[in-house]
Backbone bond lengths (Angstrom), bond angles and torsions (degrees), N, CA, C in turn:
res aa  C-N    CA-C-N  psi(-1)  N-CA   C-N-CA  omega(-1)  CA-C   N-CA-C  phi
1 X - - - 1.474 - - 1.522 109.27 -
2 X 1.381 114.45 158.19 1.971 109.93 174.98 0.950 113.36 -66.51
3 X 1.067 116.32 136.14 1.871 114.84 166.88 1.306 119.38 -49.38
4 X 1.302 100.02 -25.97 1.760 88.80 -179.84 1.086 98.61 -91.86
5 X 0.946 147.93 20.24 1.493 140.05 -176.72 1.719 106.76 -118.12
6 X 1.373 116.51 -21.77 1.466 129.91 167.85 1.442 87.59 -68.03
7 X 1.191 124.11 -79.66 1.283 130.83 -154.14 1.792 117.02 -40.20
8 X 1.326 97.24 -50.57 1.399 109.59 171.52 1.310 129.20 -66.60
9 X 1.288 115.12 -15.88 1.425 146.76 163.16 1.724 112.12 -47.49
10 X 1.131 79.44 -77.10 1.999 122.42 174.70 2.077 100.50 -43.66
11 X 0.832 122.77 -75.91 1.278 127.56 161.62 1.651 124.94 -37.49
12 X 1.239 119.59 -43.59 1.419 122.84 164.59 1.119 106.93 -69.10
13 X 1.214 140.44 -44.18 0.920 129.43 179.36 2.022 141.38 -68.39
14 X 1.281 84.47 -40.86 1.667 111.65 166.68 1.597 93.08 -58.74
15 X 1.335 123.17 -72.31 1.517 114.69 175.16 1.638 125.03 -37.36
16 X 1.179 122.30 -61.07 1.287 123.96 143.62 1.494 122.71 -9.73
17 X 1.078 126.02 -77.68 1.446 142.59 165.63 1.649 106.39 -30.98
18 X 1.337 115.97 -65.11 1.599 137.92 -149.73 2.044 75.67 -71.65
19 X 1.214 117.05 -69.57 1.051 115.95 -179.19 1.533 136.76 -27.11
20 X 1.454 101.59 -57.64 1.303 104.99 153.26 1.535 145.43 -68.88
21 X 1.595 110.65 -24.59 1.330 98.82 165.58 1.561 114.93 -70.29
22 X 1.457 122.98 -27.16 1.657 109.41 -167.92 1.956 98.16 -85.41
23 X 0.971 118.47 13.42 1.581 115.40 -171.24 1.773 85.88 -114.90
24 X 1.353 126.60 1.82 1.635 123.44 161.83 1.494 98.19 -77.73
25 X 1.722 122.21 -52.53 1.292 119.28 -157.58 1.439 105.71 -93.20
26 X 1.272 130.59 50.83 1.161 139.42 -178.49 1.484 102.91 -94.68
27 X 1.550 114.99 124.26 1.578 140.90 -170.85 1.606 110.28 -49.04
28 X 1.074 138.71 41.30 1.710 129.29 -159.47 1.340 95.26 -111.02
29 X 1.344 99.29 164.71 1.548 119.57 155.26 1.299 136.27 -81.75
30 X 1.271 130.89 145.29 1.487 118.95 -164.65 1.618 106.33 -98.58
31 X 1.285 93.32 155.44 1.755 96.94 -179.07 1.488 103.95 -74.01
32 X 1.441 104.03 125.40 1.742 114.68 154.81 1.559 83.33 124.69
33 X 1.328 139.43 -49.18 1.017 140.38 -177.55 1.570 114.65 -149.29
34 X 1.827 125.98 148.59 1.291 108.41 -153.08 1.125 106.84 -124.33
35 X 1.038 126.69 144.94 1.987 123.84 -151.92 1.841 104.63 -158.76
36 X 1.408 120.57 124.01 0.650 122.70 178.88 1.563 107.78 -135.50
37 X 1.507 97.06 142.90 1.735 80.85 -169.28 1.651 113.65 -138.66
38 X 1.432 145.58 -137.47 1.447 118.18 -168.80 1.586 104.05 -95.23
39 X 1.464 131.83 21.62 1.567 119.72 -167.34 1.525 84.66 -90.29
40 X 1.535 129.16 -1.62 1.644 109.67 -171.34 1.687 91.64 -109.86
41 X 1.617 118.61 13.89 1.455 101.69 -161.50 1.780 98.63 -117.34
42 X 1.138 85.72 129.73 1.729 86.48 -177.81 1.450 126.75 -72.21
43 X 1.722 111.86 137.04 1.647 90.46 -169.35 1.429 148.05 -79.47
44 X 1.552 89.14 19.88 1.832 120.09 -166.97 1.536 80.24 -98.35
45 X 1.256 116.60 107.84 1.674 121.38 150.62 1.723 123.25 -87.60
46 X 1.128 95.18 164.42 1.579 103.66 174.24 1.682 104.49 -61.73
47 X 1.807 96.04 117.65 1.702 95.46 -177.48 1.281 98.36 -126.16
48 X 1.708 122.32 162.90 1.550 125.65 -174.01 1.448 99.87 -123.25
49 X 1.640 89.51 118.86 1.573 98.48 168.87 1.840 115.49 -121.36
50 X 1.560 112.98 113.17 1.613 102.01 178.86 1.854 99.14 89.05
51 X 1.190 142.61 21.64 0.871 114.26 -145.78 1.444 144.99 127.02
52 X 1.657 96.16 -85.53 1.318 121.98 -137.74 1.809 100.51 -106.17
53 X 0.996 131.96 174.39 1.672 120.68 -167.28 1.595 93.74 -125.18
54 X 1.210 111.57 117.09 1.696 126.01 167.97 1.683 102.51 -77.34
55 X 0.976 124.48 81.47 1.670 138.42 171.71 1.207 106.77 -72.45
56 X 1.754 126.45 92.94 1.304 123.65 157.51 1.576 114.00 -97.27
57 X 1.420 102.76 164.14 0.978 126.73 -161.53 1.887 120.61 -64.94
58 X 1.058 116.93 98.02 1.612 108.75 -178.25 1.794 108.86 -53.62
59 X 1.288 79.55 132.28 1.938 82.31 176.31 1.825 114.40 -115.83
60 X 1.781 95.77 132.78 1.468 98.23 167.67 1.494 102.41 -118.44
61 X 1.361 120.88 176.05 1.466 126.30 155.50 1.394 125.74 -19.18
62 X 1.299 99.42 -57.55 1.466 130.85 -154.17 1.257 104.55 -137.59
63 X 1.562 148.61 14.94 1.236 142.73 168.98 1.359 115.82 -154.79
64 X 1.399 140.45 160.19 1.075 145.00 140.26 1.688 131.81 -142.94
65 X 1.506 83.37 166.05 1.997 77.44 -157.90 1.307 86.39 -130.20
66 X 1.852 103.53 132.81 1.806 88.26 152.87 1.463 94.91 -139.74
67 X 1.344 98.76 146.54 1.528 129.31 -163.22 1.756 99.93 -101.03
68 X 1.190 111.94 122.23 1.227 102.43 169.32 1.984 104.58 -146.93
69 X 1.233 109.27 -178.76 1.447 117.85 -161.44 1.740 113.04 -139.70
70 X 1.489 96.28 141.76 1.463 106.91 -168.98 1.657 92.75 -114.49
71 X 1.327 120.59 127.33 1.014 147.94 -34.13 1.657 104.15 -31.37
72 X 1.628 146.16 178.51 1.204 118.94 138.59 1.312 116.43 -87.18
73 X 1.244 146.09 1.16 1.591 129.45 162.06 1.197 101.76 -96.45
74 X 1.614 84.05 110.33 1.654 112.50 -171.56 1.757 93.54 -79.25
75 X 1.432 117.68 144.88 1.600 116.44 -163.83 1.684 84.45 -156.11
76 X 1.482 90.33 128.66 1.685 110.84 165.84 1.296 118.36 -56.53
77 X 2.111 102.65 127.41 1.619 96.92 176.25 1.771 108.23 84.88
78 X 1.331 96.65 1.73 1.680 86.52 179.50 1.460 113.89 -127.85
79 X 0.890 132.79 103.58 1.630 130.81 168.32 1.480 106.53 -18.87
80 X 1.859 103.36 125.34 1.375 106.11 162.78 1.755 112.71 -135.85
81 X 1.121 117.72 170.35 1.712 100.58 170.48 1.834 104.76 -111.98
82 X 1.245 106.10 125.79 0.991 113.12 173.08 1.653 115.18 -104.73
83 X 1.692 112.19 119.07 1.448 109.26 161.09 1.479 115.12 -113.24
84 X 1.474 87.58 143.04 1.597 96.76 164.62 1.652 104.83 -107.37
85 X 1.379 99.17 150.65 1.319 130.07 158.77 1.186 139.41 -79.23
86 X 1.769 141.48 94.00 1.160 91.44 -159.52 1.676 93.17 -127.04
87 X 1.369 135.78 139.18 1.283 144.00 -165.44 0.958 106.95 -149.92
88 X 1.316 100.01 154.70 1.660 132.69 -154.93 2.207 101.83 -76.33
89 X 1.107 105.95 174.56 1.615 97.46 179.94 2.036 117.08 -101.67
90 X 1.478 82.46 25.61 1.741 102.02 148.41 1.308 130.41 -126.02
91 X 1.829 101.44 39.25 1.312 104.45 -162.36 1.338 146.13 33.04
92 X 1.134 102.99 35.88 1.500 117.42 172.66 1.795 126.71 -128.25
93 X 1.323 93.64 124.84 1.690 89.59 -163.18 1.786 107.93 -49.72
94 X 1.864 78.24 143.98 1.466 91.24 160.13 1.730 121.84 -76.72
95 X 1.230 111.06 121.64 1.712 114.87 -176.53 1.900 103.41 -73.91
96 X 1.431 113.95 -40.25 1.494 108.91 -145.58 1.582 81.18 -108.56
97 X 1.240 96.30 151.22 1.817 123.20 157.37 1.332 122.76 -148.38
98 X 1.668 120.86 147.38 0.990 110.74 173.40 1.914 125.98 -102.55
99 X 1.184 109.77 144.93 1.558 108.98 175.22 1.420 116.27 -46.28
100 X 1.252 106.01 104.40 1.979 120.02 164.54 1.424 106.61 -92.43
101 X 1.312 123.69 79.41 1.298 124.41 156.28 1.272 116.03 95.04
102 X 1.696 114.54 26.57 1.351 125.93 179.47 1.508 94.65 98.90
103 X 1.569 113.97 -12.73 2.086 90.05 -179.55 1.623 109.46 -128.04
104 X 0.999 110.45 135.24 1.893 111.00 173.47 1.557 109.87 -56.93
105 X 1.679 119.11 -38.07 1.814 92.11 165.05 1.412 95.67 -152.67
106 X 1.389 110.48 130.40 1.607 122.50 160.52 1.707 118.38 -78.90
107 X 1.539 92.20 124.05 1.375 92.02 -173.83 1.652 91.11 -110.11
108 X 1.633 103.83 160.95 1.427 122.85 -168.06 1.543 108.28 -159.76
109 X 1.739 107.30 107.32 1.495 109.28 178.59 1.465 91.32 -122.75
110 X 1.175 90.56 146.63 1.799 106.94 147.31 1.892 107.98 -155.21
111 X 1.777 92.64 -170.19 2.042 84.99 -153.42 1.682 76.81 -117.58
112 X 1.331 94.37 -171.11 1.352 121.38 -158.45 1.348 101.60 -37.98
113 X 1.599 148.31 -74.47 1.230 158.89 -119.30 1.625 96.86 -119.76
114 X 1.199 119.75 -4.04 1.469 120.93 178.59 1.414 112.14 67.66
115 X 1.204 103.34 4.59 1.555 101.89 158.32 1.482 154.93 -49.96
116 X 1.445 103.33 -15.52 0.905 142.91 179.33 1.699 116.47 -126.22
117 X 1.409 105.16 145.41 1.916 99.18 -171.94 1.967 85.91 -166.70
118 X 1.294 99.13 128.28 1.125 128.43 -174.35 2.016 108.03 -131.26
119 X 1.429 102.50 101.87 1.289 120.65 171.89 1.197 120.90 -83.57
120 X 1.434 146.26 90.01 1.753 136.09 -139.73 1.430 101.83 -144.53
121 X 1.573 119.30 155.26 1.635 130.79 -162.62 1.735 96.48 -104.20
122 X 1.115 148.51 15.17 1.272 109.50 -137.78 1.651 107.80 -48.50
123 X 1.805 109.66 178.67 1.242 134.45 -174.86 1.171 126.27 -92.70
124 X 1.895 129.23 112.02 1.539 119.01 -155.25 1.544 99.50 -82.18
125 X 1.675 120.64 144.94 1.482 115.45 -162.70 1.432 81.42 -138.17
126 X 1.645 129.80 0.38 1.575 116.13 158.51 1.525 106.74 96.15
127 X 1.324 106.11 151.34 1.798 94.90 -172.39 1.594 87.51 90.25
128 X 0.726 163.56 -133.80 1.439 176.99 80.42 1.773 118.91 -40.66
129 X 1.206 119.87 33.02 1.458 116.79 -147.71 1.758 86.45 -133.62
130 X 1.438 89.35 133.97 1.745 120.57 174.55 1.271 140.44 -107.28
131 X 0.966 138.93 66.55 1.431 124.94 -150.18 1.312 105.96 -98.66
132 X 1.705 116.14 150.65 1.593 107.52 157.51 1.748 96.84 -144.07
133 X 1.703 105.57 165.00 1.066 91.70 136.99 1.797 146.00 -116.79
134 X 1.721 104.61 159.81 1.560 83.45 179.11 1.441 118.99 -158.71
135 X 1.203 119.90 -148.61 1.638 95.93 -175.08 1.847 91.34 -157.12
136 X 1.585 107.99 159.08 1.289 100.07 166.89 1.287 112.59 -132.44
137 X 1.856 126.88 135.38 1.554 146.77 -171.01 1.648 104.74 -26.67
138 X 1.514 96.09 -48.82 1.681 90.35 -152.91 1.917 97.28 -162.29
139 X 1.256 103.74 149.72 1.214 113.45 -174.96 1.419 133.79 -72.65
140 X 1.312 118.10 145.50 1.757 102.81 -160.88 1.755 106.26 144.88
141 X 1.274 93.97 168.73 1.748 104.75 161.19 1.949 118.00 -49.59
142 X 1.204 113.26 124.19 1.317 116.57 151.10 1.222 107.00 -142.41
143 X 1.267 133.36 174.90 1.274 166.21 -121.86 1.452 119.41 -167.73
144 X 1.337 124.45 110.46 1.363 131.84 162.96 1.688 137.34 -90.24
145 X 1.015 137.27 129.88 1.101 145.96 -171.75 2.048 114.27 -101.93
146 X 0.795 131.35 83.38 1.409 102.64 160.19 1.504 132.46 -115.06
147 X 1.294 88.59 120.98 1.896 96.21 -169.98 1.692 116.62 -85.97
148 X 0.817 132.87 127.15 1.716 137.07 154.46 1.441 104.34 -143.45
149 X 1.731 84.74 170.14 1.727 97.04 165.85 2.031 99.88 -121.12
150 X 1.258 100.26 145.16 1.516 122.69 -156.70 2.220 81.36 -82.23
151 X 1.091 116.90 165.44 1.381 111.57 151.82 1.405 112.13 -68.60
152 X 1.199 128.38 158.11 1.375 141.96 176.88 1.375 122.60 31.58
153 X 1.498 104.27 19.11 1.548 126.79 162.68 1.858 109.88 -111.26
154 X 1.207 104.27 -167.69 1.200 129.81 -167.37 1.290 130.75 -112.67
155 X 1.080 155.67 124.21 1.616 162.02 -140.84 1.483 95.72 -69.18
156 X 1.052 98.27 123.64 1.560 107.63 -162.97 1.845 116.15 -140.99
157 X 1.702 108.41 108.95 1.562 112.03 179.81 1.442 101.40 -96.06
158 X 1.538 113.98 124.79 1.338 116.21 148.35 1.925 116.97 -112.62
159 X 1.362 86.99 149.92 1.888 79.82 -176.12 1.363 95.00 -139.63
160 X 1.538 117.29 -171.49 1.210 134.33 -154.25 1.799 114.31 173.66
161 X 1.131 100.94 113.82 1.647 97.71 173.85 1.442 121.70 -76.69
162 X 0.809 123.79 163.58 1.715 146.13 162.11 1.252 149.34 -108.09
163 X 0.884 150.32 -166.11 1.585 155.31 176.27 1.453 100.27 178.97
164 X 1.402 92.66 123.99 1.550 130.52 -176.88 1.594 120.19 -104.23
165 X 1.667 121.48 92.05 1.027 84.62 178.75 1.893 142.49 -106.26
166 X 1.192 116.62 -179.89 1.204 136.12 -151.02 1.745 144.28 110.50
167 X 1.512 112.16 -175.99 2.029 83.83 178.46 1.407 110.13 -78.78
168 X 1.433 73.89 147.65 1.673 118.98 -173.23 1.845 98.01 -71.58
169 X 1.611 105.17 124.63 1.456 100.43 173.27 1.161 120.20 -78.17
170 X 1.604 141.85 169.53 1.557 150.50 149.70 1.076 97.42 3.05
171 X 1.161 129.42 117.27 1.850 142.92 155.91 1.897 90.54 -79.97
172 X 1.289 104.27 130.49 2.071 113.03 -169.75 1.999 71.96 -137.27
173 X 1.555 86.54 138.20 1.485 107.94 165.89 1.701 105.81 -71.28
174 X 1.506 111.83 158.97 1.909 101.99 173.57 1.838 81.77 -120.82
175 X 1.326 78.20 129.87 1.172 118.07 178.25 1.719 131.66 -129.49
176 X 1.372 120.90 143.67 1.119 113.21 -153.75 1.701 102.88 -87.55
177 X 1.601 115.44 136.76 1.255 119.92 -160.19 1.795 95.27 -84.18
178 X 1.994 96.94 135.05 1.557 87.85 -177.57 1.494 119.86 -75.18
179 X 1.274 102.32 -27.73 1.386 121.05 173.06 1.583 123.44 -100.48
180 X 1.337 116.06 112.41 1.679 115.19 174.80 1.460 117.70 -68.40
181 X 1.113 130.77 42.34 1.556 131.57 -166.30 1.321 101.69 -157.36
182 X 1.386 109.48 128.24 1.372 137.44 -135.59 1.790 116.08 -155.48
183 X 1.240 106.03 115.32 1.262 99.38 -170.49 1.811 126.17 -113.45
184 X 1.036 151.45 117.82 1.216 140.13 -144.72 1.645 114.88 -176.27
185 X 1.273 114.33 126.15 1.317 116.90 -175.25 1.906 125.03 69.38
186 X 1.246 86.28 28.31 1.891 105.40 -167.73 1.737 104.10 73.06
187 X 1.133 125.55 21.53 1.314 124.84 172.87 1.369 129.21 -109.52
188 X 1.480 125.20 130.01 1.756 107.81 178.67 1.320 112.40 -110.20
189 X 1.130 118.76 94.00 1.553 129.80 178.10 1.597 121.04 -91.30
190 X 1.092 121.69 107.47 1.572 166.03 -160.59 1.609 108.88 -93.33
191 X 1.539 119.19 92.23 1.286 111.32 178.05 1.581 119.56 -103.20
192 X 1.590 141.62 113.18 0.928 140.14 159.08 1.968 133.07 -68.87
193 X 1.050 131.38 142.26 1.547 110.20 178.04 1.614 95.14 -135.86
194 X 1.097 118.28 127.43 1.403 142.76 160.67 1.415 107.23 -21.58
195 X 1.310 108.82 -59.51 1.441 104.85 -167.59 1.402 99.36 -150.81
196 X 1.304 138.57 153.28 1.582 148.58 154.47 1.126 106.81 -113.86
197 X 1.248 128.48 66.71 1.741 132.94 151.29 1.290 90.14 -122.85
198 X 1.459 108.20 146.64 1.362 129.55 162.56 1.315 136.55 -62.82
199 X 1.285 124.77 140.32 2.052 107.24 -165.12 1.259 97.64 71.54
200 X 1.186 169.25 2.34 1.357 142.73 136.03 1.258 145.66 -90.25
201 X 1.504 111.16 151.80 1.537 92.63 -174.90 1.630 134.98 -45.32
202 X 1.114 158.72 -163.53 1.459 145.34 -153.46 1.288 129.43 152.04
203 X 1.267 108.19 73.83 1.482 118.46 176.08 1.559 122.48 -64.63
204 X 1.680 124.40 107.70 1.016 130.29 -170.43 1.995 107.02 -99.94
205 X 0.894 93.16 85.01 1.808 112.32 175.85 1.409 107.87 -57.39
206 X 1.475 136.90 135.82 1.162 138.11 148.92 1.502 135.39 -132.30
207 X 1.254 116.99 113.50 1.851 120.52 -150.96 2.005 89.75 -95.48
208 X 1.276 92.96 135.07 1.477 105.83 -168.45 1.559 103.33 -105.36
209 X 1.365 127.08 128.89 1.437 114.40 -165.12 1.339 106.09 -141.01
210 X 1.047 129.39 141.02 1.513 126.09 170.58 1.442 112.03 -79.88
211 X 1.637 101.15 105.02 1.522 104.65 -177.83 1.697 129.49 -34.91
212 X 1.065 117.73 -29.56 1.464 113.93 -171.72 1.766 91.41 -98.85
213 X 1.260 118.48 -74.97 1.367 111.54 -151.03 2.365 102.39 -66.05
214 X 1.499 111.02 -29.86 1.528 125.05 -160.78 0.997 119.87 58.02
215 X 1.349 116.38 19.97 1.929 114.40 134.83 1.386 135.78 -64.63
216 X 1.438 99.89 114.03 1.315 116.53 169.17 1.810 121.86 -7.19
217 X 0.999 106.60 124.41 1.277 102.80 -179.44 1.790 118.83 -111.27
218 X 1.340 99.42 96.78 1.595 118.43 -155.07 1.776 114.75 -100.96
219 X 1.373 85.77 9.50 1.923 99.65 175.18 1.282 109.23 -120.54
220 X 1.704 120.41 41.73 1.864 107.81 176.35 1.648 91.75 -78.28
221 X 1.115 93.77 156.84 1.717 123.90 175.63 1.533 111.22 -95.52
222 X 1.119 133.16 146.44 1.159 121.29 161.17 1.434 134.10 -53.35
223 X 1.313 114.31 157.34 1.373 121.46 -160.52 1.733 93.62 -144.48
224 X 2.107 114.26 99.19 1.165 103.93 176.45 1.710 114.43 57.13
225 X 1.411 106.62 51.95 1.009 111.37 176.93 2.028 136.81 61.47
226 X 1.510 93.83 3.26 1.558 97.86 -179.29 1.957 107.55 -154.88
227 X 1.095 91.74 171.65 1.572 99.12 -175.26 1.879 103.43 -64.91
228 X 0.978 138.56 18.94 1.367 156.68 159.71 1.806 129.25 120.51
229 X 1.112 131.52 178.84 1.490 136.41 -164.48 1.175 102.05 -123.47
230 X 1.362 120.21 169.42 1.303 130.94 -157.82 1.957 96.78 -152.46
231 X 1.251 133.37 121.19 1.146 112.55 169.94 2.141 95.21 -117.46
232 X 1.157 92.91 164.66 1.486 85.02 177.70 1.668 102.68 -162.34
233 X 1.317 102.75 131.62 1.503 129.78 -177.71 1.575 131.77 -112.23
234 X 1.045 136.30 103.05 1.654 137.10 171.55 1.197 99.37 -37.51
235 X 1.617 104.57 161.10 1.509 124.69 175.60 1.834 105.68 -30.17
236 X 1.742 94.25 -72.53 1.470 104.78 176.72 0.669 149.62 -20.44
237 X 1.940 108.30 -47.85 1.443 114.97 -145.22 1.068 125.29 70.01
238 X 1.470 125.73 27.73 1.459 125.51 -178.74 2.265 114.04 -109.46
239 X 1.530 84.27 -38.53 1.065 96.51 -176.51 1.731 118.90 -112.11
240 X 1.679 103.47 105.34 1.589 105.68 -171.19 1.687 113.98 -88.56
241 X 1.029 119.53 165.05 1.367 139.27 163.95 1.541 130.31 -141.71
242 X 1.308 116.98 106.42 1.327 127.51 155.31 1.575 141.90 -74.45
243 X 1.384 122.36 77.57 1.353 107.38 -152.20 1.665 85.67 -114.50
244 X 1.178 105.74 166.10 1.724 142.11 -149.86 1.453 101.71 -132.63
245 X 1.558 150.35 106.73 0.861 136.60 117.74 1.636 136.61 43.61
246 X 1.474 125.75 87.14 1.741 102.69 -176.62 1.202 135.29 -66.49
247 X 2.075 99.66 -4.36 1.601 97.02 -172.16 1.635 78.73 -144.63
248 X 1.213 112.11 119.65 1.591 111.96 -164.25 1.635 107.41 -96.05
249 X 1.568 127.63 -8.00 0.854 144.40 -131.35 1.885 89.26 -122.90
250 X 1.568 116.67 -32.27 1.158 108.91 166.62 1.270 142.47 -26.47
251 X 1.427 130.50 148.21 1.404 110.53 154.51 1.528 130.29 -157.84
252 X 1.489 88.65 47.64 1.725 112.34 160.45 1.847 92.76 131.61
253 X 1.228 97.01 -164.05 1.550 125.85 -42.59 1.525 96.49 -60.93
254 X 1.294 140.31 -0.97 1.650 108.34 165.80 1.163 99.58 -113.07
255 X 1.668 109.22 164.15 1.446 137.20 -172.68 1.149 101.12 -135.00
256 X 1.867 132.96 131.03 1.085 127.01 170.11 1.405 127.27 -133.90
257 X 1.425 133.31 135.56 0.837 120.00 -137.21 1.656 107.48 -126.17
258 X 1.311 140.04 127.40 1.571 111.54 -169.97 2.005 108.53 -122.32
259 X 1.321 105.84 140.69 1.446 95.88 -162.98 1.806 92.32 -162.10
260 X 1.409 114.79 -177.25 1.202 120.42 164.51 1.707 110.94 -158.54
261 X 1.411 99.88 152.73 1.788 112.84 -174.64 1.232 106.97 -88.75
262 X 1.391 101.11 113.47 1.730 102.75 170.05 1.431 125.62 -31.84
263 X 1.292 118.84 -55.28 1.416 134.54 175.73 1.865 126.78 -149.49
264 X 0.992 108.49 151.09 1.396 108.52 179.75 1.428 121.73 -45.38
265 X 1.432 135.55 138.36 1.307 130.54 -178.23 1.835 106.51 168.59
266 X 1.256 93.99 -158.40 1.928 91.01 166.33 1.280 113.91 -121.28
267 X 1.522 136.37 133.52 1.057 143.03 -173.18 1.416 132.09 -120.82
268 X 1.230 133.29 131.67 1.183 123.40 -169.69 1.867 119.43 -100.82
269 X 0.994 101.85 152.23 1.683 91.06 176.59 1.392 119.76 -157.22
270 X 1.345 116.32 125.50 1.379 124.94 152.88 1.074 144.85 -87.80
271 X 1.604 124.81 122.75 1.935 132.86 -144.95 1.965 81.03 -126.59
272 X 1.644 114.15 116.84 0.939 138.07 142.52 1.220 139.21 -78.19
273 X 1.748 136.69 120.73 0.974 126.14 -137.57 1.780 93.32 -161.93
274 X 1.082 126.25 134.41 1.617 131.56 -166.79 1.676 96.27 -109.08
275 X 1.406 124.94 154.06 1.289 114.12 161.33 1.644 80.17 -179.55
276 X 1.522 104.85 125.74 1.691 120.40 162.12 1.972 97.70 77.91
277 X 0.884 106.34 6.97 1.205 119.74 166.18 1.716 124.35 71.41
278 X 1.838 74.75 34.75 1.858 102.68 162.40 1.353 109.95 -93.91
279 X 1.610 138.27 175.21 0.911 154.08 138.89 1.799 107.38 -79.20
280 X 1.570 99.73 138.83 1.842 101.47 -179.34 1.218 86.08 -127.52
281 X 1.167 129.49 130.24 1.587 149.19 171.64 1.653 105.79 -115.90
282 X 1.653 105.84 116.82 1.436 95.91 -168.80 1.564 91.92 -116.90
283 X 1.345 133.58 138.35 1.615 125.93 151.81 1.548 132.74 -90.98
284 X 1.233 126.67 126.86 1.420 129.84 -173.94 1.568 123.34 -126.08
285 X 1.432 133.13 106.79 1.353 123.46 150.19 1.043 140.57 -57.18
286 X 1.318 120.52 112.17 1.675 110.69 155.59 1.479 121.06 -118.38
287 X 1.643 98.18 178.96 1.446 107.25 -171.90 1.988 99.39 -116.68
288 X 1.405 106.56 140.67 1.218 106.54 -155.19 1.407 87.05 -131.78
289 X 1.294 114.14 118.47 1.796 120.59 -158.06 1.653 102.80 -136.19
């Protein structure tokens, strides 16, 4: 054969190769439950220089987001507008999205210690561009989440950290809760899990109770289109979970939820739940062994 024709050979092919391993680490969600974790998150975070917030660009395979802020010195307690960007990996915005649960993208922050958890709509303005506005408690590290599915793509989390400034609230260890029963908004909500080993399937049960009398509470309303959501986070913040409801159509008093933990560690989680036409935001630790 010609040498140059080996040669040219040799090169298509190596490309080929290169191609396929980064189309393994592509940012998606998994079927049955949706998990996205840091191989879609780029390792240039949001850093503060002077001030002012150097917002680079989160990178996936196939997506990118960059989050940036009006004013950019983002300041505790103060209304800011935050847009994200979100474009395709020829730099060019994505136009189409599809509805996840009645919304084109769920956004999800909380700050360093997970103490904080912020469930948010922003507003599609087209181009690929999101805006909302919002504000954060107290100054410090948080963490952004934004979830959608692209049209004729795949459920897709990109995130991005921050720095907030002003004082920094109570740093609280996460710790695993001894008791799964939880009370909030006149409600006593009771979480069971199938199993706590890691890698397996995992039914996360939740019995809805009316705190004073502990009757079942068999009139929740939907919440975003289903009997409620579940988001769930590692110690870190490295490893996310989006899980959905198995019978979406429910409406009390149990909610069940099916998913699995990447790996052993401590995890935090928030189970959303509508009733009388409040939002119930419940928080839960576990230990995943």
């Amino acid at each position: 054969m010609n040498p140059k024709m080996i040669v040219l050979l040799s090169i298509l092919a190596l490309g080929f190769l290169s191609a396929c391993g980064k189309a393994a680490n592509n940012n998606t969600h998994l079927s049955g439950h949706e998990t996205g974790n840091k191989q879609g998150e780029a390792q240039e975070h949001a850093t503060s220089q002077g001030g002012h917030h150097m917002n680079q660009p989160v990178a996936s395979e196939n997506f990118k987001a960059l989050f940036t802020f009006a004013p950019t010195a983002v300041k505790a307690n103060e209304q800011t507008e935050l847009t994200i960007q979100i474009n395709g990996k020829d730099g060019k915005p994505v136009n189409e999205f599809n509805l996840n649960h009645e919304k084109l993208l769920h956004l999800i922050v909380v700050n360093h210690d997970l103490s904080f958890f912020n469930h948010i709509h922003p507003d599609y303005k087209g181009n690929g561009k999101f805006t909302i506005s919002t504000s954060f408690p107290a100054g410090g590290d948080y963490k952004l989440f934004a979830d959608f599915i692209p049209t004729n793509g795949s459920s897709t989390t990109l995130s991005e950290r921050i720095q907030v400034e002003g004082k920094s609230g109570d740093h609280a260890a996460i710790a695993a809760d001894v008791k799964l029963v939880k009370e909030t908004d006149g409600k006593e909500i009771e979480l069971a899990l199938s199993s706590t080993k890691p890698k397996e399937e995992v039914t996360l049960t939740f019995n809805i109770r009316d705190a004073l009398t502990k009757r079942g509470v068999n009139n929740l309303q939907p919440y975003l289109g289903a009997v409620g959501h579940v988001v769930i986070l590692s110690a870190d913040a490295e490893q996310y979970i989006h899980v959905h409801p198995i019978d979406e159509k429910s409406t009390g008093p149990q909610a069940q939820f099916a998913t699995s933990f990447p790996s052993s560690g401590i995890y935090k989680l928030w189970a959303q739940f509508q009733h009388n036409n409040k939002v119930i935001t419940v928080p839960f630790v576990v230990d995943i062994k």
